[in-house]
TORVO-897381 format. One record per residue: x, z, y of N, C-alpha, C, O, CB in turn. Coordinates in pm, whole numbers, plus 32768, in hexadecimal, padded with zeros to 4 digits. Glycine has a CB too. Example, Ala and Ser with C-alpha at 12.3 -4.5 7.8 and 13.67 -1.06 7.14 Angstrom:
8527830C7DC784CE830C7E3E8528830C7EB68590834E7EB4846B83897E41
850582C47F1F855782CA7F96850A83138003853D832480728580823C7FC4
END
This chain:
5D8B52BFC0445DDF526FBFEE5DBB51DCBFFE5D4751BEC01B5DCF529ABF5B
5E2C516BBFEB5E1250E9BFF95E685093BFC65ED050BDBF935E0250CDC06B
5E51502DBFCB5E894FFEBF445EBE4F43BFA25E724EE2BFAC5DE04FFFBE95
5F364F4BBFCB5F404EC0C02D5FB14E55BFE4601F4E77BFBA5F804EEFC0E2
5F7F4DE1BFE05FD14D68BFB160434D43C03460144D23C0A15F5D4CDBBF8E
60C94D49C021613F4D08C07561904CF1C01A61A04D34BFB461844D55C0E6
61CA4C8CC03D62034C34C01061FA4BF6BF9061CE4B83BF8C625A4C52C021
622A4C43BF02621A4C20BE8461E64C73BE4C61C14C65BDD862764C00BE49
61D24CF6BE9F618A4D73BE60613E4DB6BE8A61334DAFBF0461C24DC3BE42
60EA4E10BE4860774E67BE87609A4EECBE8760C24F29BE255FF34E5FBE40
60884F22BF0D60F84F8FBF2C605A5002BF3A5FE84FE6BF5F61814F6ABFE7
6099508ABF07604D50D7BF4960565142BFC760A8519CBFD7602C5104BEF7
5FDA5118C02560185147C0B45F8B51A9C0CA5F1E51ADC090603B50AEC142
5FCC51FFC14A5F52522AC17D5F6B525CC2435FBF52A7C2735F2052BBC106
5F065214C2815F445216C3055EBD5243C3525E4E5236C3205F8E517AC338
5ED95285C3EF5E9052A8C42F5E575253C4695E8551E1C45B5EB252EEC464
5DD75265C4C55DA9521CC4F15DB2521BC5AE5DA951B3C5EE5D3A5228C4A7
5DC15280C5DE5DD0526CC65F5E26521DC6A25E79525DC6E35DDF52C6C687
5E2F519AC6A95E6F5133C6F55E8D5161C7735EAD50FDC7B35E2350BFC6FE
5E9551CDC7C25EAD5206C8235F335259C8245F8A5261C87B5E425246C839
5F2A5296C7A15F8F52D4C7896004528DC7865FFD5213C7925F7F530FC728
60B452E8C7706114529EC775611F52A0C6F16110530FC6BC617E52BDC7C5
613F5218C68D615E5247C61961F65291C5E16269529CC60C614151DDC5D8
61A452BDC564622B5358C51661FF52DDC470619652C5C43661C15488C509
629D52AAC45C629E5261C3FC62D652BAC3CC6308530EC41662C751E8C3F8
62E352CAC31C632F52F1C2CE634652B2C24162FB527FC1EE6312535EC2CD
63B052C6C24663FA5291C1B5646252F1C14364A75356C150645F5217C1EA
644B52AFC0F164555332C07564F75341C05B654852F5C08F63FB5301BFC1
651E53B8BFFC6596536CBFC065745322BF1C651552F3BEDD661B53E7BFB4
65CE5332BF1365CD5306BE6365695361BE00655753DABDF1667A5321BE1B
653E5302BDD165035369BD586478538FBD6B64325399BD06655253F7BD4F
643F53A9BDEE63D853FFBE56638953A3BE5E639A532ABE5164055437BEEA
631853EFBE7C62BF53ABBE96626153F7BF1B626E5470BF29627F5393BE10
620F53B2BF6F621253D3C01C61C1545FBFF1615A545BC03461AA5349C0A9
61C054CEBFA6619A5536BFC961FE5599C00161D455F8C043615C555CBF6B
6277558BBFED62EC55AEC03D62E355F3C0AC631A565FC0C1632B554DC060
62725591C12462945595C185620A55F3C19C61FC5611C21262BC5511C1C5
61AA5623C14A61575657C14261745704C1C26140571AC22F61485655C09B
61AB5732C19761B657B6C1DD621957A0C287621957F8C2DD62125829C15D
624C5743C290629656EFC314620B56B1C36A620856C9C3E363105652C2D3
619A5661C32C61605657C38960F756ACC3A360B65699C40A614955F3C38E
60DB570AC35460725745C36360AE57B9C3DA605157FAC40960345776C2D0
60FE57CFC3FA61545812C47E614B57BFC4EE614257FAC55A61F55826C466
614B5735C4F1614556B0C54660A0569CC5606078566EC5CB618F5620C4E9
605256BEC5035FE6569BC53F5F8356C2C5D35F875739C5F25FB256AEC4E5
5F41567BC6185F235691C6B05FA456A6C6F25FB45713C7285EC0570FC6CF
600A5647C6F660915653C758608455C6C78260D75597C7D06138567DC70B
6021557DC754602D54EAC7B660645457C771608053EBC7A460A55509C839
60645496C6C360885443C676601F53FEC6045FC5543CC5CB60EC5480C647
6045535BC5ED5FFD5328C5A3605052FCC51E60975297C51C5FBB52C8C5EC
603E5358C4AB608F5359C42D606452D4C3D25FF152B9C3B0607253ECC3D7
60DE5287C3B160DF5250C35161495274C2CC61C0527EC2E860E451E3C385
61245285C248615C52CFC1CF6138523EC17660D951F3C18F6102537FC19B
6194522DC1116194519EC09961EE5205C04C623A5261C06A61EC50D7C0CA
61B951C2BFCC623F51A4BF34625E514EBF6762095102BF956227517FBE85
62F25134BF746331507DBF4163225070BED562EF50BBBE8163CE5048BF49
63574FF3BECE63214FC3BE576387500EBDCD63FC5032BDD763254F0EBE62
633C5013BD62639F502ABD01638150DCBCF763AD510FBC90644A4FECBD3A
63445130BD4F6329518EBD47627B51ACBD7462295157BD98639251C3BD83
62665240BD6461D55265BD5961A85209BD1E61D851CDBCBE6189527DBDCA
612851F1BD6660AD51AFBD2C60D950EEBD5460AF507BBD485FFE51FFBD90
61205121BD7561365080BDC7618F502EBD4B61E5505ABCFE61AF508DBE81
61514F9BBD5961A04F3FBCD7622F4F44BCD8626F4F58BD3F61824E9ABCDC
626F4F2EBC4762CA4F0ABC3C63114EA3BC9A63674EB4BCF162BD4EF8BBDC
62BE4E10BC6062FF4D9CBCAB637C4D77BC3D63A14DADBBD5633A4DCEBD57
63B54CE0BC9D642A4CF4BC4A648F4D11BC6A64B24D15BCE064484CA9BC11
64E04D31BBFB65614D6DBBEC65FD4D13BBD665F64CAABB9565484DC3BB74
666A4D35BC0366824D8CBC69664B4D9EBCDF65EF4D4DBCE966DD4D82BC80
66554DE4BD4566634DEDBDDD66D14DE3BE27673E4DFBBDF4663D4E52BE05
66C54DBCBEB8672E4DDBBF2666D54E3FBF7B665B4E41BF8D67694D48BF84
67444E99BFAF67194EB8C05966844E7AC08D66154EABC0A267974E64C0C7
66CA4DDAC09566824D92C0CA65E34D8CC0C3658E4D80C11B66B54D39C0AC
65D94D9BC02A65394DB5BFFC650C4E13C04664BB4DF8C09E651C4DE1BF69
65364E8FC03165084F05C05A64C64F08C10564574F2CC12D65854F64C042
653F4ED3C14D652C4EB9C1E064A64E69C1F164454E8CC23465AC4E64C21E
64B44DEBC1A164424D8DC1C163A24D9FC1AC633A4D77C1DF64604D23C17A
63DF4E13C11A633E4E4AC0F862FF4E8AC17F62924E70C1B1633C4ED2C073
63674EE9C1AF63544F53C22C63164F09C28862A34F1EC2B063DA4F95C26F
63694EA5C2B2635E4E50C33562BE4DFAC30F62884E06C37D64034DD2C349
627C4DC8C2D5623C4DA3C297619A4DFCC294612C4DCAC2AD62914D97C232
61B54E7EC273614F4EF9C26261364F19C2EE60C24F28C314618A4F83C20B
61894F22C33261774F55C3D661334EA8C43E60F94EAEC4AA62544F9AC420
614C4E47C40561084DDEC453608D4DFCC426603F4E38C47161314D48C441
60664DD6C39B5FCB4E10C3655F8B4E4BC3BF5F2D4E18C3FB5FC54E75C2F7
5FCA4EEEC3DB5F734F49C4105F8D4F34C4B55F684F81C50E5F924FE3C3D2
5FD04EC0C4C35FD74EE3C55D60364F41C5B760304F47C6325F654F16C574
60894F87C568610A4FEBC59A61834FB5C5BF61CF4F88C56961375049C532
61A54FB4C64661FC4F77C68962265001C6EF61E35065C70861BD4EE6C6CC
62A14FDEC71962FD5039C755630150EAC70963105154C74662C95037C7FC
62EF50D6C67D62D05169C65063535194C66163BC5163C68D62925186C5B6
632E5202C63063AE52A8C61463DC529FC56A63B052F3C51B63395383C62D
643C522BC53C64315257C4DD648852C3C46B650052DEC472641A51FEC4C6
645252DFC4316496536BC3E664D25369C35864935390C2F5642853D9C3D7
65645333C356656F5347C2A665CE53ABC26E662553DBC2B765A452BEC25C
65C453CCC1FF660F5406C1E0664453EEC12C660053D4C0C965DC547AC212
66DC5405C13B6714539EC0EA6724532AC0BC678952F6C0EB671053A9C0BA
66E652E3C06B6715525DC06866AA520AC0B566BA5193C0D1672E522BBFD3
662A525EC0D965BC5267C1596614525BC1D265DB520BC21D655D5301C164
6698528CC21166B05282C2776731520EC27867895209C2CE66BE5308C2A8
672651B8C20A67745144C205670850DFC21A67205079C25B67C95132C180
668E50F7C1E366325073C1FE661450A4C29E66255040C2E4658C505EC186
65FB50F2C2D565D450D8C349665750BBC3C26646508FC4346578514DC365
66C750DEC38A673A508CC3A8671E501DC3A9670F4FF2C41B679E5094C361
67074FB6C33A66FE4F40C32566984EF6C39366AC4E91C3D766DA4F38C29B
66214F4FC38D65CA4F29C3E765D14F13C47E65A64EB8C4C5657F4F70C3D6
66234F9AC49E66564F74C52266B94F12C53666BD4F0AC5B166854FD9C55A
66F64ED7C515671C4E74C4E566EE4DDEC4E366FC4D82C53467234E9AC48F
66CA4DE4C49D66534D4BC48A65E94D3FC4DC65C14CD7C51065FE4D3FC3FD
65AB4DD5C4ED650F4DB1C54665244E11C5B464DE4E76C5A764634DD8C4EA
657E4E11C63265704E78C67D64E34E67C6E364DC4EA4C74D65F84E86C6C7
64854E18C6B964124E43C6FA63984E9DC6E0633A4EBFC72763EB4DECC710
63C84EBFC63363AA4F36C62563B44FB6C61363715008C5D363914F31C609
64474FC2C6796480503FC6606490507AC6E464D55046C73C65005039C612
645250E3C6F0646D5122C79764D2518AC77B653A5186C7BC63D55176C7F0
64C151EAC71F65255260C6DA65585252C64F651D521CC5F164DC52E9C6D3
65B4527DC64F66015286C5B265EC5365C596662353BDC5D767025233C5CD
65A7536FC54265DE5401C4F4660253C3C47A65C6537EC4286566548BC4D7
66C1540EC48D66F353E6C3E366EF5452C3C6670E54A9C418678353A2C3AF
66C05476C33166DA5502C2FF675354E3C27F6748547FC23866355553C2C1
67B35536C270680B5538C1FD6827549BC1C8680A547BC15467C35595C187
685E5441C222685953C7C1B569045395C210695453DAC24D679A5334C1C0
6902532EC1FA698F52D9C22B69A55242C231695551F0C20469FC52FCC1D3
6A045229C26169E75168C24F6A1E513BC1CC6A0050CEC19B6A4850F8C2D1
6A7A519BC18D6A7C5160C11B6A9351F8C0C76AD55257C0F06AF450DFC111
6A4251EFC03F6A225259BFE76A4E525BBF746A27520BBF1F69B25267BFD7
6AA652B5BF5E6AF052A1BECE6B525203BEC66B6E51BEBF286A60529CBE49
6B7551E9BE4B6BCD5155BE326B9D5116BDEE6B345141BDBF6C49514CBDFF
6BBB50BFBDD36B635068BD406B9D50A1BCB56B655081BC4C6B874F9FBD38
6BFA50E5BCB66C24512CBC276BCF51A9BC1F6BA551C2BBAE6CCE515ABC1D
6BAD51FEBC836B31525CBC5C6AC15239BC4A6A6D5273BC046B1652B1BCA5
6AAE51B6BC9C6A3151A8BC636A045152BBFA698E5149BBDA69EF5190BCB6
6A4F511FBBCF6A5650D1BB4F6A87514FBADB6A815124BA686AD35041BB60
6AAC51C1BAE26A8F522ABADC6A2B5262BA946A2D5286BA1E6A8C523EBB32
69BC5268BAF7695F52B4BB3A69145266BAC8690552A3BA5E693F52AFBBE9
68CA51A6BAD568C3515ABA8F68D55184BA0B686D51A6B9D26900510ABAB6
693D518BB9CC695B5182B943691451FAB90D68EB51E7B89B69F6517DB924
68F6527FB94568DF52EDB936683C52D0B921681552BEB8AE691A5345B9A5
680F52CEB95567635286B98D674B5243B92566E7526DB8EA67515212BA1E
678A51D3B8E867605165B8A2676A5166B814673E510CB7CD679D50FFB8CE
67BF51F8B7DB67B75231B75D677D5295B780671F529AB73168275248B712
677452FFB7D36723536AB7A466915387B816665853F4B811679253F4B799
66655325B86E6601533CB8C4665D53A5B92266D053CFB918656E5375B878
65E053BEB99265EF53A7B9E0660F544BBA0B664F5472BA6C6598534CBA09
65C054ACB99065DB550DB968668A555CB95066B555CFB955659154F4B908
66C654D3B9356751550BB8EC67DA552FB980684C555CB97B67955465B862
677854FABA0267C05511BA57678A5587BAA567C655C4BAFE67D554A3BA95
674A5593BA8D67065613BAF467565696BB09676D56C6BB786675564EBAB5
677E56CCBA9467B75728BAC068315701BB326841575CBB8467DD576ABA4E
68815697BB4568D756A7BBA968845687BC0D68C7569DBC736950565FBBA3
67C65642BC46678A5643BC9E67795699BCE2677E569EBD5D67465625BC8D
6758570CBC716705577EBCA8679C57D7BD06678E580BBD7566A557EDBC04
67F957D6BCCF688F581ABD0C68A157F8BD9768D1582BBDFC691E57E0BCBE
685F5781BD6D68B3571EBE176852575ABE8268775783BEF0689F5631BE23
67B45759BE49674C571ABEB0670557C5BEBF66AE57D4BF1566CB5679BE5F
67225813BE8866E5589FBEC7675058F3BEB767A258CABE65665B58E4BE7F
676C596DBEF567C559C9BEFE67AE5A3EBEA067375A4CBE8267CB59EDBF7E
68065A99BE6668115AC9BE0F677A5B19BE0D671F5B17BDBA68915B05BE0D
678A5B66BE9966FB5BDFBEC066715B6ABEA366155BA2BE6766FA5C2DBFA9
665D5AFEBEBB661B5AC4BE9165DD5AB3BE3465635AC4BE3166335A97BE9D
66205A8EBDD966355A8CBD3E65EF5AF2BCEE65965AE6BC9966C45A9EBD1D
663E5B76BD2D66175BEBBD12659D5C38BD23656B5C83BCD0665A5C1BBD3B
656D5C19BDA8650C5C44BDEF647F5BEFBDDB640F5C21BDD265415C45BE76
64985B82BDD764415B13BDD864215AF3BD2E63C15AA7BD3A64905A8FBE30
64355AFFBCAE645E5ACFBC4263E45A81BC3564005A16BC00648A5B2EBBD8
634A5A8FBC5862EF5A49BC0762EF59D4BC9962A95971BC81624A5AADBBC9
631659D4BCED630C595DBD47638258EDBD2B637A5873BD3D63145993BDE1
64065948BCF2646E58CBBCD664175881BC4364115807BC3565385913BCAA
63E358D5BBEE63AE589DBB7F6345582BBB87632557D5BB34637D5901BB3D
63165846BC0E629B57F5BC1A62F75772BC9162B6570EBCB361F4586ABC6B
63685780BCB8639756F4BCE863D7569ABC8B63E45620BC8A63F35701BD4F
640E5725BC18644856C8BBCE63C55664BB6163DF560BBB1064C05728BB75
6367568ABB7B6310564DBB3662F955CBBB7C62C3556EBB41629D569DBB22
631055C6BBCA62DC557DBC6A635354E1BC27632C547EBBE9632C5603BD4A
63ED5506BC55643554ACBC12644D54ACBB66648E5452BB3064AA54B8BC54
643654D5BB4B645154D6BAA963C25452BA6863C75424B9F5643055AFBA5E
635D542EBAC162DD541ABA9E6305536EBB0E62BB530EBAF8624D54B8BAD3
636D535DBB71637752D9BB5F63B55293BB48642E52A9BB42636652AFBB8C
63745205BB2B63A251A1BAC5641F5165BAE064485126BB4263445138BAB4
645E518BBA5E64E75172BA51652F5103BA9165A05111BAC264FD5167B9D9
64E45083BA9065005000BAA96517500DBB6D657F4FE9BBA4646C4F93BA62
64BA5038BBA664A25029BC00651C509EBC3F65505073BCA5640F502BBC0A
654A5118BC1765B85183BC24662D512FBC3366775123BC9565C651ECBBA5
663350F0BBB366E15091BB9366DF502EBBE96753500FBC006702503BBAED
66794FD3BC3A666F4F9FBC8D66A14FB8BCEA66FF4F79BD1C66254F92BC98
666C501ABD17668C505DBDA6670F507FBDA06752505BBE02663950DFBDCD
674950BCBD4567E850EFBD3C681E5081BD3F6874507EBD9768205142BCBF
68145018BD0268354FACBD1768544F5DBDCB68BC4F3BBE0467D04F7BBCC7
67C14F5ABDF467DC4F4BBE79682C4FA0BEDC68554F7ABF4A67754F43BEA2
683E5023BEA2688E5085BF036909506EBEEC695B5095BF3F6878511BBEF5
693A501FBE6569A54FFFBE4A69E74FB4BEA46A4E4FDBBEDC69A14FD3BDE8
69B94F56BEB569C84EC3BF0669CC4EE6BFA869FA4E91BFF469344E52BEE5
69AD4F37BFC869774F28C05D69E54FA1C0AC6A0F5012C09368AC4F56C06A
69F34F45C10C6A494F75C1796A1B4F84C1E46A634F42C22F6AA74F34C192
69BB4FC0C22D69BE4FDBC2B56A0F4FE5C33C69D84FF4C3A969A15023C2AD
6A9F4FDBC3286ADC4FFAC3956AA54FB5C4286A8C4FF2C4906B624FD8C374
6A994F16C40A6A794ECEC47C6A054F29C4CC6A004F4FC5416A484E36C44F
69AF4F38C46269444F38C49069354FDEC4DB68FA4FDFC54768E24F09C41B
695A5042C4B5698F5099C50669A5507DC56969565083C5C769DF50C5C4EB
6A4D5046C56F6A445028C6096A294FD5C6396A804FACC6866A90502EC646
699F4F7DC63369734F4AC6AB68CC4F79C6C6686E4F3AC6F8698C4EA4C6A3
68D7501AC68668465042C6AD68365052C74168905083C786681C50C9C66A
67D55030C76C67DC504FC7FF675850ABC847674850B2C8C167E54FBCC847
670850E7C7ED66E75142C81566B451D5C7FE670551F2C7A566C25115C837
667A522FC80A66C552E3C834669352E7C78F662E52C4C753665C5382C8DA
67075321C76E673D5357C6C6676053DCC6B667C15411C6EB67C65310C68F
66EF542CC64C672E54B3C634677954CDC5AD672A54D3C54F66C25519C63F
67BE54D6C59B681054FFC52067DF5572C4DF67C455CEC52C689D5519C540
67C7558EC44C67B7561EC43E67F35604C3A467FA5598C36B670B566AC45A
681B5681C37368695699C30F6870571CC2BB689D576CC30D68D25683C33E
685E575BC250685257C4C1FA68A95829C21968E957D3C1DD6863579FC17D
68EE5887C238696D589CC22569A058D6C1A66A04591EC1A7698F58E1C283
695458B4C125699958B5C0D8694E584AC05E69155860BFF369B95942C0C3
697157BBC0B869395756C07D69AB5718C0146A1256E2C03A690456F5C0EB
6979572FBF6969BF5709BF3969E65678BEF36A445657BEAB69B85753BF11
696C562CBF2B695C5598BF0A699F5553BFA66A085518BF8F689C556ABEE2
69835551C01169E05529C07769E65596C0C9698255CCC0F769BE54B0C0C1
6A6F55BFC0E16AA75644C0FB6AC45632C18A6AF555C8C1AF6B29566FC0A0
6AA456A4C1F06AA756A1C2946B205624C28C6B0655ADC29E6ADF5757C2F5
6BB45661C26A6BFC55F3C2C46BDE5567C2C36BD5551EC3256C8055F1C2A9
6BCC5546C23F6B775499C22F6B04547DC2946AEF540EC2C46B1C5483C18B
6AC654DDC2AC6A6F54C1C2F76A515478C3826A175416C3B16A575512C2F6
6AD25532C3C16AF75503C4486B415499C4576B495465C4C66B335559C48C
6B92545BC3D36BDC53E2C4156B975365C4326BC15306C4746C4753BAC3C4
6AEE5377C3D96A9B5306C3EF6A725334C48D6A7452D4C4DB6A1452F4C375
6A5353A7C4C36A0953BEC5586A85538FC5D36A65535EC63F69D75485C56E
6B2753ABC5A16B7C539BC5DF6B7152C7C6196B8B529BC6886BF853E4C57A
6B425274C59A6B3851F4C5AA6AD651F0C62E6AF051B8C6986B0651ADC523
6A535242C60B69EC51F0C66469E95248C6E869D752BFC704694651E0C619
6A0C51B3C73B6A155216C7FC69805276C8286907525FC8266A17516FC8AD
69BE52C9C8446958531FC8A76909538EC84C68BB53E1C87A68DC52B1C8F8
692B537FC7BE68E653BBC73869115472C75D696D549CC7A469445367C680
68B754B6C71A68F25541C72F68FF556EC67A68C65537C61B687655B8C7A3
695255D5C679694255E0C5FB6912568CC5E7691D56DAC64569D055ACC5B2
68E156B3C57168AB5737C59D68885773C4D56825574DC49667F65719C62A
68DC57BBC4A968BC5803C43D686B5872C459685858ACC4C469285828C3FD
683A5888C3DF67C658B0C3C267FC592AC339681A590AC2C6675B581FC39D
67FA59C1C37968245A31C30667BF5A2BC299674F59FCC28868295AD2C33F
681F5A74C25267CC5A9BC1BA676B5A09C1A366F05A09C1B1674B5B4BC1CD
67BE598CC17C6742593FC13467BB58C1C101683258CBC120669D58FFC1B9
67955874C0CA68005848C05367CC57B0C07A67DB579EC0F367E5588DBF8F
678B572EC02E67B456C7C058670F56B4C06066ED564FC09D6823566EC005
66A75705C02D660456E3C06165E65730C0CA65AD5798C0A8658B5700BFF7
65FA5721C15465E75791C18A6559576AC1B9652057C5C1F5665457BEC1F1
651756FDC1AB64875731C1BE64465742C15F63D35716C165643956EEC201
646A577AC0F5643F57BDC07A64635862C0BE640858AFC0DB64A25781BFD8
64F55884C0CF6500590FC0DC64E8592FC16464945985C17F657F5941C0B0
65095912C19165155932C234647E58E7C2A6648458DDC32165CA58D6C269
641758C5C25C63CA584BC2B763A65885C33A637F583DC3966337580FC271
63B2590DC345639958F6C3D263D558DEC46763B758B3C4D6636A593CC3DD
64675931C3FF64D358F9C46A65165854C463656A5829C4B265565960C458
64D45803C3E964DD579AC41E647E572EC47E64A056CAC4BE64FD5777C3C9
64085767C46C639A5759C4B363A45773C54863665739C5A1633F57A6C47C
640D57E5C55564005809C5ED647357A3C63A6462578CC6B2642558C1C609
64BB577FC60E65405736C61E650756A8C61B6524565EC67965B95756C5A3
64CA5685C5CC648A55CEC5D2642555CDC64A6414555CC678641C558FC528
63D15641C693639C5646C6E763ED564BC74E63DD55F4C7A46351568EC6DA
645F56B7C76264A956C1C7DB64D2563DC7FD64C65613C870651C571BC7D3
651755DBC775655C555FC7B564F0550AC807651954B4C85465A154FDC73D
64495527C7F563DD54EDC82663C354FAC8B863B3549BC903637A5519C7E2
63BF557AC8D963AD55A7C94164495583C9AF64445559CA236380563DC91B
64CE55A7C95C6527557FC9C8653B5505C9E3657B54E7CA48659455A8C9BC
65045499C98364FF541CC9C5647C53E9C9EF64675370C9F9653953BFC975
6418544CCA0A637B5418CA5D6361538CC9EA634F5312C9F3639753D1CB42
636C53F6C97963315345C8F8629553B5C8C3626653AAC85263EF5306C804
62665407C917620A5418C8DE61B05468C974613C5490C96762315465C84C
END
């Protein structure tokens, strides 16, 4: 665990140390905090990768900061955490409004981007009437009062079912961060458009998607993989919009394949 000052805030990160390795960035969605990616890399580990995991800001352990946000924050925190540690040309990996900041990133800093894995996200998410929405909901009843349509979107029914004390224990996960820093972020997802930045990614991009993702649903998806040239797109059965919550190993095996078919690892 570590505790790093960028920009206006102190983010909490935790990164590998083999400078040899290729780096495996990851970024969260909403709400989450980097244990997410917990069962994804532990499938990744000894494949030739050097993991970096953060809260942005406004979630986990990592500061608030102030409020509102753009996109922009988010990217800069990112871009910012990876100079620190020295991670340049990584693999990076987001999923949901995680695979808009590393949009952004490729974008602004393509010298630290060798791969894009998007999981379940898009260039633009929801409208500003859902999420002002979403907002109004949050800001009278916490963060709690939305969950049940979270939990619908983000695990699949057998999930639900099968899993009950693990959805209980994610929903503890978002239900536990701070409100300010949540409405923020919805906020910034509000605002932000990716299209450009899609298409002018320019290098090897894997698409992956739930197939029964009910927060951004396959076709939204593929129309974000359809923007960026040379991108493949590739669903993923039985798993809903966390698929490295349900599915981590077949997303694990898929963020590696895009590694190996482009010799980035």
């Amino acid at each position: 665990m570590a505790f790093v000052r960028v920009n206006d805030v102190v983010l909490h990160a935790r990164a590998g140390r083999d400078r040899a390795a290729r780096p495996l960035v990851f970024v969260n969605s909403l709400g989450t905090d980097y244990r997410i990616w917990h069962q994804v890399a532990h499938r990744l580990r000894g494949q030739g990768f050097r993991f970096l995991f953060h809260d942005k800001r406004g979630h986990g352990l990592s500061e608030v900061g102030e409020v509102p946000y753009a996109m922009e924050d988010h990217v800069g925190d990112l871009a910012a955490l990876m100079d620190h540690h020295g991670m340049r040309e990584a693999i990076v990996c987001g999923i949901s409004v995680g695979g808009m900041i590393a949009l952004g990133l490729a974008a602004a800093r393509p010298d630290l981007v060798a791969g894009l894995a998007l999981c379940d996200t898009a260039h633009r998410i929801g409208t500003r009437e859902s999420w002002n929405a979403r907002i109004a909901q949050v800001a009278k009843g916490g963060i709690a009062a939305v969950w049940p349509m979270i939990e619908r979107a983000w695990f699949t029914e057998d999930y639900r079912r099968e899993r009950a004390a693990a959805v209980a224990g994610w929903r503890a996960m978002v239900t536990r961060c701070p409100p300010a820093g949540y409405i923020a972020t919805c906020m910034a997802i509000a605002g932000a458009d990716l299209t450009d930045a899609a298409k002018g990614v320019r290098v090897p991009t894997r698409v992956l998607c739930g197939s029964e993702d009910g927060s951004t649903p396959p076709e939204l998806v593929r129309a974000m993989a359809d923007l960026i040239p040379g991108a493949d797109y590739i669903e993923i059965a039985r798993a809903a919009h966390m698929i490295c919550i349900e599915r981590p190993e077949r997303t694990a095996e898929l963020i590696a394949g895009l590694a190996r078919r482009h010799d980035l690892v």
